[in-house]
N, CA, C and O atoms as CSV, one atom per row, in Angstrom:
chain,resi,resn,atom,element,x,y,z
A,1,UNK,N,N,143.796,58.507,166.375
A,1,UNK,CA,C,142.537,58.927,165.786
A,1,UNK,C,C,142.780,60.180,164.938
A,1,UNK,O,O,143.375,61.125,165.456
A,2,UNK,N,N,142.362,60.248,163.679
A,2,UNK,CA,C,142.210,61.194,162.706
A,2,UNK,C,C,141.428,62.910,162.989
A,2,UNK,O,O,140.288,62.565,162.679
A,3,UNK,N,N,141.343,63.771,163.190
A,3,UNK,CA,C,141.278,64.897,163.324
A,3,UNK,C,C,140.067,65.070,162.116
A,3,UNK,O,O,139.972,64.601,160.981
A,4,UNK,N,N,139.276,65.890,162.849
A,4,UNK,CA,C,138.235,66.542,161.995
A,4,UNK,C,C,138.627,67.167,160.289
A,4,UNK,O,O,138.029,67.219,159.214
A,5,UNK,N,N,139.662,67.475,160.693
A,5,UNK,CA,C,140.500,67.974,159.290
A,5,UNK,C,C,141.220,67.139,158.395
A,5,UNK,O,O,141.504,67.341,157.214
A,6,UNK,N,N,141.464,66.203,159.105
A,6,UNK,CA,C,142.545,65.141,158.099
A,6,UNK,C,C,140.906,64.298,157.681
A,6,UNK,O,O,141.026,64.182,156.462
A,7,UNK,N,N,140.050,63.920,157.906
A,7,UNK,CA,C,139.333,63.302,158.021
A,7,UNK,C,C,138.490,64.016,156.513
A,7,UNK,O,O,138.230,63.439,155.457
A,8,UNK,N,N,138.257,65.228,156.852
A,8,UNK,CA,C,137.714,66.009,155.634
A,8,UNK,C,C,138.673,66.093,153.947
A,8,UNK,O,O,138.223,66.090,152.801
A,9,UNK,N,N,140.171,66.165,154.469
A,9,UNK,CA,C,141.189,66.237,153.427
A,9,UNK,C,C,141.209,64.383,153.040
A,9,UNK,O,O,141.433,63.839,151.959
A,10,UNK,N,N,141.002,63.989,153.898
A,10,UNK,CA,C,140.602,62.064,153.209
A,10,UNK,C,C,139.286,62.098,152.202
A,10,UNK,O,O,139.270,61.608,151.073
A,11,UNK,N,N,138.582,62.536,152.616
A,11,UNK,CA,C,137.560,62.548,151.930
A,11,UNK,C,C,136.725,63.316,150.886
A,11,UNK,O,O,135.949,62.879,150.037
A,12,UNK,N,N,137.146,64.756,151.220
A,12,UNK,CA,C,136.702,65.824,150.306
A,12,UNK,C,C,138.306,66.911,150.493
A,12,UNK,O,O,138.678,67.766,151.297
A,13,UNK,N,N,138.731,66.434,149.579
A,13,UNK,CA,C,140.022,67.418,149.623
A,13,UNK,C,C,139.920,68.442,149.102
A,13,UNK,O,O,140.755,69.327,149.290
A,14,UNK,N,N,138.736,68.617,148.208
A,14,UNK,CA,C,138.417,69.916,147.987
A,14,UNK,C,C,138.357,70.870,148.768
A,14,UNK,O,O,139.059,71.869,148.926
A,15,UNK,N,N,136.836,70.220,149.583
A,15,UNK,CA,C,136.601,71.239,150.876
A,15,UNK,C,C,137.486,71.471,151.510
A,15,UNK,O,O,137.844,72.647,151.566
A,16,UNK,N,N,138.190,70.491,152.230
A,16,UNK,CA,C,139.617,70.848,153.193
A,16,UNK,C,C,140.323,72.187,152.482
A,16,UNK,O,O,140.620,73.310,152.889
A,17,UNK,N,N,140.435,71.488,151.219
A,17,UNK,CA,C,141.715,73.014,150.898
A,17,UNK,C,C,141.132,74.730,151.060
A,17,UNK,O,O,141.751,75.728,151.427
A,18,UNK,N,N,139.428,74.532,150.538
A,18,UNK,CA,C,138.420,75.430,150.848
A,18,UNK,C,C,138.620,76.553,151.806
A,18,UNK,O,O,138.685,77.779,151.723
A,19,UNK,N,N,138.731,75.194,153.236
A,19,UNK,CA,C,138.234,75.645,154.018
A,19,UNK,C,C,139.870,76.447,154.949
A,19,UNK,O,O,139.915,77.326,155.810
A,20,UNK,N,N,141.011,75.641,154.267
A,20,UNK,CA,C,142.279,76.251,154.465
A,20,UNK,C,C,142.643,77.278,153.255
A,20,UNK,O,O,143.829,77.459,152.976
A,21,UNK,N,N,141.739,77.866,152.628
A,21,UNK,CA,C,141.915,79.121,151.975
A,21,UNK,C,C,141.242,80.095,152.365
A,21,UNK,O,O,141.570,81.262,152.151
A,22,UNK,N,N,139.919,79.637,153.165
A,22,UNK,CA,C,139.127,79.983,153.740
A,22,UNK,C,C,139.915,81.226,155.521
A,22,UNK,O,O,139.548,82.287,156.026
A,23,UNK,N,N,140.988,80.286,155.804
A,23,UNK,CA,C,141.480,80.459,157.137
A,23,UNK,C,C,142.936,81.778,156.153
A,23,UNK,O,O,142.943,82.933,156.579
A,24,UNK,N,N,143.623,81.540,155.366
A,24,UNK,CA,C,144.271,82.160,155.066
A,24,UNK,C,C,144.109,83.760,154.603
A,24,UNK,O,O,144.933,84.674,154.630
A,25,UNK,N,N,142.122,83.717,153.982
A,25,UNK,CA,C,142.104,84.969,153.594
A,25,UNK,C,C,141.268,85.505,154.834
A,25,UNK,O,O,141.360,86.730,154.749
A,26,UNK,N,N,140.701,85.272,155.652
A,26,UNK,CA,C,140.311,85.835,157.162
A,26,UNK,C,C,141.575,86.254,158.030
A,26,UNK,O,O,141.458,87.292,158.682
A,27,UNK,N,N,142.916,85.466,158.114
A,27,UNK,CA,C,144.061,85.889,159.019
A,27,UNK,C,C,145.263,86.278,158.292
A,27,UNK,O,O,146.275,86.486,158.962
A,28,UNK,N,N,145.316,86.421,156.903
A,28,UNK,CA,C,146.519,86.714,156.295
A,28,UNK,C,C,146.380,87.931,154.982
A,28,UNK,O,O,147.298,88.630,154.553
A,29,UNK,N,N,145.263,87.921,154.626
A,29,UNK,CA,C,144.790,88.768,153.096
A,29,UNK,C,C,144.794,90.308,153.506
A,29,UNK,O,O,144.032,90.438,154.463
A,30,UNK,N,N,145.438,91.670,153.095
A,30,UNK,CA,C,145.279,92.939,153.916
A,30,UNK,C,C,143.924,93.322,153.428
A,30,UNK,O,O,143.709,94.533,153.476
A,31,UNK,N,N,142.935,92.560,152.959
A,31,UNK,CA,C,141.968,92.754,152.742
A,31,UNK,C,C,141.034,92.825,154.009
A,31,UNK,O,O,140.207,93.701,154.260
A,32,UNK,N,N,141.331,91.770,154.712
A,32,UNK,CA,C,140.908,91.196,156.320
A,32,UNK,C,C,141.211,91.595,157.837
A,32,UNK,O,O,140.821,91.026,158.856
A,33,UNK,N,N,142.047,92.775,157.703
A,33,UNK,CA,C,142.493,92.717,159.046
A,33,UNK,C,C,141.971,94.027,159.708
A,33,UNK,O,O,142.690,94.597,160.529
A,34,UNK,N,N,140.933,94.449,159.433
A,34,UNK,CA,C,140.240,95.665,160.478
A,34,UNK,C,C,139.824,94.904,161.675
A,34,UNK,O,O,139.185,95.535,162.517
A,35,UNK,N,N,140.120,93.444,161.931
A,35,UNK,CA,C,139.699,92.736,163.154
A,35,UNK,C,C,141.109,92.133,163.492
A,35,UNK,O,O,141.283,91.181,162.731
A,36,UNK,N,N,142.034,92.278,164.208
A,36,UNK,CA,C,142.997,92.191,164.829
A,36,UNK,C,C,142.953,90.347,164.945
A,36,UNK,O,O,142.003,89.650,165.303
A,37,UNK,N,N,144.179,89.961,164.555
A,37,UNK,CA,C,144.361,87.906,164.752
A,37,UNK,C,C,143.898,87.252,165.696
A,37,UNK,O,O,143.297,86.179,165.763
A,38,UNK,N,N,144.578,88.766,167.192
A,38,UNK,CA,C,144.045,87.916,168.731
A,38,UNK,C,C,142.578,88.003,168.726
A,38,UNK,O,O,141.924,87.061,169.174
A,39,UNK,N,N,142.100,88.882,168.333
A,39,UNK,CA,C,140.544,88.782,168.012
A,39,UNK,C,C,139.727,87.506,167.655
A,39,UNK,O,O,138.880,86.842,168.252
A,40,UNK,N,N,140.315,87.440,166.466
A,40,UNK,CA,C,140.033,86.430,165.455
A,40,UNK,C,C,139.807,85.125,166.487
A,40,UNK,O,O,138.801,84.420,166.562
A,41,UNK,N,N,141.147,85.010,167.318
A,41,UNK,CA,C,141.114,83.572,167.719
A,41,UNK,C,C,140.544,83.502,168.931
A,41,UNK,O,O,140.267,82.441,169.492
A,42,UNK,N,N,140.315,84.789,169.453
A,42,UNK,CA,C,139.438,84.699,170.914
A,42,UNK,C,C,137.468,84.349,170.352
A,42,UNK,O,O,136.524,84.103,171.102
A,43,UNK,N,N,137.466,84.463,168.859
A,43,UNK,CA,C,136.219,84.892,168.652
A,43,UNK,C,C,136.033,83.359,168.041
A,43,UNK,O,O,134.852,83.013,168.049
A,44,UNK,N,N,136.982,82.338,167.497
A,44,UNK,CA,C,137.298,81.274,167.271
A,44,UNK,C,C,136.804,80.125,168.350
A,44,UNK,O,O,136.053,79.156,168.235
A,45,UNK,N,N,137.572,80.674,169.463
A,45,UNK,CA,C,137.516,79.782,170.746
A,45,UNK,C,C,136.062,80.632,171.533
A,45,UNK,O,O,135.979,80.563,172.759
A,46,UNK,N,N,135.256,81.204,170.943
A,46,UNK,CA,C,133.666,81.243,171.671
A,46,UNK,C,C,132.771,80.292,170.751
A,46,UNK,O,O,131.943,79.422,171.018
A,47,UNK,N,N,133.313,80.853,169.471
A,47,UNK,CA,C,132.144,80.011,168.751
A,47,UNK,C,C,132.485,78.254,168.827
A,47,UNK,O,O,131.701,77.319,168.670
A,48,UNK,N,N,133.667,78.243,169.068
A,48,UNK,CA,C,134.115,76.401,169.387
A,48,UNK,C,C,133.023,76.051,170.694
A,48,UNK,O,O,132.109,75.227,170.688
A,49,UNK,N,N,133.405,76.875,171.692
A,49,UNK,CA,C,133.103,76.279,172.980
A,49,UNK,C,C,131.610,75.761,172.816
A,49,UNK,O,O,131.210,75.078,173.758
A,50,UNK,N,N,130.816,75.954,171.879
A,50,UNK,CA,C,129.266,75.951,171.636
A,50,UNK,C,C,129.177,74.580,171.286
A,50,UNK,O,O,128.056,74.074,171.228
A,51,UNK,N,N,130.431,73.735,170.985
A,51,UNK,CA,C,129.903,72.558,170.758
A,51,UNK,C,C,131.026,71.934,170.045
A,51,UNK,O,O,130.583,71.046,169.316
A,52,UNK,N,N,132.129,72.029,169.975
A,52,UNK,CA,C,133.547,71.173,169.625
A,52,UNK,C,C,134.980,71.278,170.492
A,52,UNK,O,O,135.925,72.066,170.488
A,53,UNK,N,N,134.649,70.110,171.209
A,53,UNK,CA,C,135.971,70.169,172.204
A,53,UNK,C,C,137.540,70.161,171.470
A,53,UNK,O,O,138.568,70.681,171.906
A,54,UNK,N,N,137.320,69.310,170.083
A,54,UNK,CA,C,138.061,69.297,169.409
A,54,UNK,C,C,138.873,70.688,169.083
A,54,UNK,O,O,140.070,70.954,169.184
A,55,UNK,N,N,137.553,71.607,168.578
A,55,UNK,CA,C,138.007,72.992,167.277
A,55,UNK,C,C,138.356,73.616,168.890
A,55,UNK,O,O,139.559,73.867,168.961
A,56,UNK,N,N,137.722,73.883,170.008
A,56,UNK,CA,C,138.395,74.244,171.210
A,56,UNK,C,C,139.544,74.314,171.202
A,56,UNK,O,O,140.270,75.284,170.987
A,57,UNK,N,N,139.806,73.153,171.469
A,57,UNK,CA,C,141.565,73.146,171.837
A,57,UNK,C,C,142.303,73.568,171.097
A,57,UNK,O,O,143.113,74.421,171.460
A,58,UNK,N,N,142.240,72.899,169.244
A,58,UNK,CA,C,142.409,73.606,168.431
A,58,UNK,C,C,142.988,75.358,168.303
A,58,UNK,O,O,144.116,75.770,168.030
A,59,UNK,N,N,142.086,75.906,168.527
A,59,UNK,CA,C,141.943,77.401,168.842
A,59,UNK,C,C,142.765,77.868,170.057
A,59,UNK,O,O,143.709,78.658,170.037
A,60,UNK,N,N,142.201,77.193,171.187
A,60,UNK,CA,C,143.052,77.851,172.245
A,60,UNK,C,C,145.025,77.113,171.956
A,60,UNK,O,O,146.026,77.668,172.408
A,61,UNK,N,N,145.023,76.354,171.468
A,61,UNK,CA,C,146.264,76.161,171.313
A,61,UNK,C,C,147.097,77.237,170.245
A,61,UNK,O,O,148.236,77.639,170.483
A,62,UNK,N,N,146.469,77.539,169.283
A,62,UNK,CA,C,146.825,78.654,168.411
A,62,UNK,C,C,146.870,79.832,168.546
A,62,UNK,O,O,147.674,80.567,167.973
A,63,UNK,N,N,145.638,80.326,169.665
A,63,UNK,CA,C,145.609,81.794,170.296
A,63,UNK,C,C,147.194,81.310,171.359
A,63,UNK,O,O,148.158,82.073,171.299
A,64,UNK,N,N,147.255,80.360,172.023
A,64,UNK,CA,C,148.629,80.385,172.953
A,64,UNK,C,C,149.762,80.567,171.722
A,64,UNK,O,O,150.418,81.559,172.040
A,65,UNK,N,N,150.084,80.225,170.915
A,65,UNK,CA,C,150.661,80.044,169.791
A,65,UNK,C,C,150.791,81.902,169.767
A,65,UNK,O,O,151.910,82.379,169.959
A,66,UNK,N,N,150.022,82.512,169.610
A,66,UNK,CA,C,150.300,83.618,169.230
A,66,UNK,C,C,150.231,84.688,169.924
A,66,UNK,O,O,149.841,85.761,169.463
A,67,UNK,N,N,150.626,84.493,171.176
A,67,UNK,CA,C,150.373,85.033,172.250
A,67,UNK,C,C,149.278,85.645,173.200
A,67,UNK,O,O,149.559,86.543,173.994
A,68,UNK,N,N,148.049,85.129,173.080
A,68,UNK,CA,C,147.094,85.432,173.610
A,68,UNK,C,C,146.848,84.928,175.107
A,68,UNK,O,O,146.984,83.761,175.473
A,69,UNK,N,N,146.470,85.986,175.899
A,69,UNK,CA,C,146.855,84.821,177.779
A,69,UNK,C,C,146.167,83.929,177.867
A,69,UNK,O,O,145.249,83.578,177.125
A,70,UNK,N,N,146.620,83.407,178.946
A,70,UNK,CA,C,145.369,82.873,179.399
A,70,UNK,C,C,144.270,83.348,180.274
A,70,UNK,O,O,143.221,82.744,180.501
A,71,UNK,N,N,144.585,84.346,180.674
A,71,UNK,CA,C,143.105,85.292,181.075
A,71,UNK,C,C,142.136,85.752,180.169
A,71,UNK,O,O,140.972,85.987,180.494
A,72,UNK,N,N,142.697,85.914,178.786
A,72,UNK,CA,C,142.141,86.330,177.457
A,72,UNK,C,C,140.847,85.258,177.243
A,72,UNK,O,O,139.625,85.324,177.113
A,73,UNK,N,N,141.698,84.432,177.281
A,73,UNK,CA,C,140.902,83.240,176.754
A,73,UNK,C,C,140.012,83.018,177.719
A,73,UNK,O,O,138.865,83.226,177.326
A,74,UNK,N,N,140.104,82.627,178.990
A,74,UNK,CA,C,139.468,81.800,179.990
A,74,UNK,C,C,138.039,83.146,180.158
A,74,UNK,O,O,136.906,82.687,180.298
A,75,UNK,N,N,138.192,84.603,180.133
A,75,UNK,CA,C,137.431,85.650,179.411
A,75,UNK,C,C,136.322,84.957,178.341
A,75,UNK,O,O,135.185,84.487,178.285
A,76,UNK,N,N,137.288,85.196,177.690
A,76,UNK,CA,C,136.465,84.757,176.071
A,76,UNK,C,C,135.478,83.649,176.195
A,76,UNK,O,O,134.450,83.585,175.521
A,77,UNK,N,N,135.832,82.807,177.064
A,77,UNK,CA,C,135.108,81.271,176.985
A,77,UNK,C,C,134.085,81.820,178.268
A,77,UNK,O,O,132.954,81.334,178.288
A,78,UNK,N,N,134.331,82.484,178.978
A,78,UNK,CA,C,132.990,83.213,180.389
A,78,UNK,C,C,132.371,83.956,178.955
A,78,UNK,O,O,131.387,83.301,178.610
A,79,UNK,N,N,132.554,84.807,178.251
A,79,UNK,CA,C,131.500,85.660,177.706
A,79,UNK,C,C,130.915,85.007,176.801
A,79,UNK,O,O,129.827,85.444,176.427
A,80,UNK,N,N,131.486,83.693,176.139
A,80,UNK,CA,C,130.468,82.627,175.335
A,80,UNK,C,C,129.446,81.825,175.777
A,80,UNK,O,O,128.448,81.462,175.155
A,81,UNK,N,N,129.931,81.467,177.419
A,81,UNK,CA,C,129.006,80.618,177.757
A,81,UNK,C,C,127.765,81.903,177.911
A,81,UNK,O,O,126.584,81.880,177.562
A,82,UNK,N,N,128.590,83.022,178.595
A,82,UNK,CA,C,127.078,83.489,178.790
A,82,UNK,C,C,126.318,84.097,177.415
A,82,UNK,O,O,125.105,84.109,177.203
A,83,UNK,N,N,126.816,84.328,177.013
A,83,UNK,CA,C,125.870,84.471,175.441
A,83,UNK,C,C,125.229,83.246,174.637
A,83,UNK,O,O,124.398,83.387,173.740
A,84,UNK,N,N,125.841,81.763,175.183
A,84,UNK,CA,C,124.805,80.759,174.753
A,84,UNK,C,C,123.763,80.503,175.341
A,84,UNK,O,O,122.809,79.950,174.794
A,85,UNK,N,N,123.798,80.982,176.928
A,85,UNK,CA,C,122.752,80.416,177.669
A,85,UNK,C,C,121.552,81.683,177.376
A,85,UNK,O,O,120.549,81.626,178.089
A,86,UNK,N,N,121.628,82.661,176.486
A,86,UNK,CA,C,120.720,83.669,175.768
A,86,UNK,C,C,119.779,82.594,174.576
A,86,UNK,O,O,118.568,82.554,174.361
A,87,UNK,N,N,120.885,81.828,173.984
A,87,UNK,CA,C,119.978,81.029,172.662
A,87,UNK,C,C,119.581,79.749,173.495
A,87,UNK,O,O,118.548,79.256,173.043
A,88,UNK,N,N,120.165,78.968,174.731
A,88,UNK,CA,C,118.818,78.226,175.315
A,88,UNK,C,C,117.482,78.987,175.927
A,88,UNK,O,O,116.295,78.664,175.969
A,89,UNK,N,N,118.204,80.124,176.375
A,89,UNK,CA,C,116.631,80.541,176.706
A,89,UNK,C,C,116.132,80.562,175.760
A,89,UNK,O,O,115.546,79.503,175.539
A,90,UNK,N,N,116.042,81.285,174.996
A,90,UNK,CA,C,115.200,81.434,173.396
A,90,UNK,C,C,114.689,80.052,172.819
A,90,UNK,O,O,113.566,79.977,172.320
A,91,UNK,N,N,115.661,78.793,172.906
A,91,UNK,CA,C,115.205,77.519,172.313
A,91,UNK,C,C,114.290,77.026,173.206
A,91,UNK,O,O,113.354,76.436,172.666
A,92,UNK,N,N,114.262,77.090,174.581
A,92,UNK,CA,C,112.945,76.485,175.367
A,92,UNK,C,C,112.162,77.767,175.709
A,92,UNK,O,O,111.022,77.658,176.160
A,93,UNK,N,N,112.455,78.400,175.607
A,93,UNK,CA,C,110.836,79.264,175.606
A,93,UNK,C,C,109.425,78.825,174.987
A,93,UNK,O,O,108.322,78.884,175.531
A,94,UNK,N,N,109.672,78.483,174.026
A,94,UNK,CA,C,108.482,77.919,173.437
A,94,UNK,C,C,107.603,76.302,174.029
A,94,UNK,O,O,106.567,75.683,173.786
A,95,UNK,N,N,108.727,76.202,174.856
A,95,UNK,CA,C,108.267,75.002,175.497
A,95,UNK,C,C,107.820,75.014,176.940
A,95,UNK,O,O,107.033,74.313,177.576
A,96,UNK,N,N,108.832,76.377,177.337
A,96,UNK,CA,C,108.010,76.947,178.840
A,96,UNK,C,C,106.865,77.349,179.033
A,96,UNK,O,O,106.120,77.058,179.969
A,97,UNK,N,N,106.582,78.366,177.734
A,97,UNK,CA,C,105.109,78.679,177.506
A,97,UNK,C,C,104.439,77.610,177.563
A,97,UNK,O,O,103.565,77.621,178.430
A,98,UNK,N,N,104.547,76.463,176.810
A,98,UNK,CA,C,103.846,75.142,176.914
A,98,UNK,C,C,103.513,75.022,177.880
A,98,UNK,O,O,102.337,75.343,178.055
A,99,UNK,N,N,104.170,74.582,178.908
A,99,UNK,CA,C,104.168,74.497,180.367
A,99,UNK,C,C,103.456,74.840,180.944
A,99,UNK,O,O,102.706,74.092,181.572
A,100,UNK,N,N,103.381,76.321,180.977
A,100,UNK,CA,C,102.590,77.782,181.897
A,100,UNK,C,C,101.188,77.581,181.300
A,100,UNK,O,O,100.300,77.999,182.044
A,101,UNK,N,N,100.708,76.969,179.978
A,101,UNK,CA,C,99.932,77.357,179.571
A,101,UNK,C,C,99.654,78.403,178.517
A,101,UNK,O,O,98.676,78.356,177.771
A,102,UNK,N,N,100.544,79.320,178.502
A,102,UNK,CA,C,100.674,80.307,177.639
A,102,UNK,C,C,101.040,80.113,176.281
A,102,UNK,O,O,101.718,79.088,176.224
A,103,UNK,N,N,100.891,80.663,175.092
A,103,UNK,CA,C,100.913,80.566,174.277
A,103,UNK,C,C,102.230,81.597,173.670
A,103,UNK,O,O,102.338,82.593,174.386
A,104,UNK,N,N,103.218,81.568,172.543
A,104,UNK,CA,C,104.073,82.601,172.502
A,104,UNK,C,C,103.634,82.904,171.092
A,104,UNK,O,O,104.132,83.848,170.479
């Protein structure tokens, strides 16, 4: 099975290259680096965990790649979940109020 990326470079090779110029001037340009790489990829593998098992692994294979622990990570992925379960509260609130009666 084809990869989210080969899949995009089949089809819009534009974007693909985009989005791999995109990755080069965030982790390689000295324009970019007041945020440290292991950063980068711990901050990679929170915003994955929100919803691509794929870009996940992805990430955590590349933070291992570049030496990041695995306490780093397994970290990183505890402080994402708990910062998503901030935007479900926020997304059903409006529906709890429903509930209660209350209005928001």
């Amino acid at each position: 099975m084809k990869t989210p990326m080969e899949l995009l470079k089949e089809f819009a090779p534009e974007f693909a290259q985009n989005q791999m110029d995109e990755r080069a001037l965030l982790f390689e340009h000295p324009n970019y680096q007041a945020i440290p790489g292991k950063y980068k990829l711990l901050i990679g593998i929170a915003a994955a965990i929100a919803g691509s098992d794929t870009c996940t692994q992805m990430w955590v294979t590349m933070a291992k790649g570049q030496g990041v622990t695995n306490a780093e990570i397994v970290e990183a992925i505890m402080v994402a979940r708990y910062m998503k379960q901030a935007t479900v509260n926020d997304t059903v609130a409006g529906a709890l109020a429903k509930l209660s009666g209350d209005a928001l």
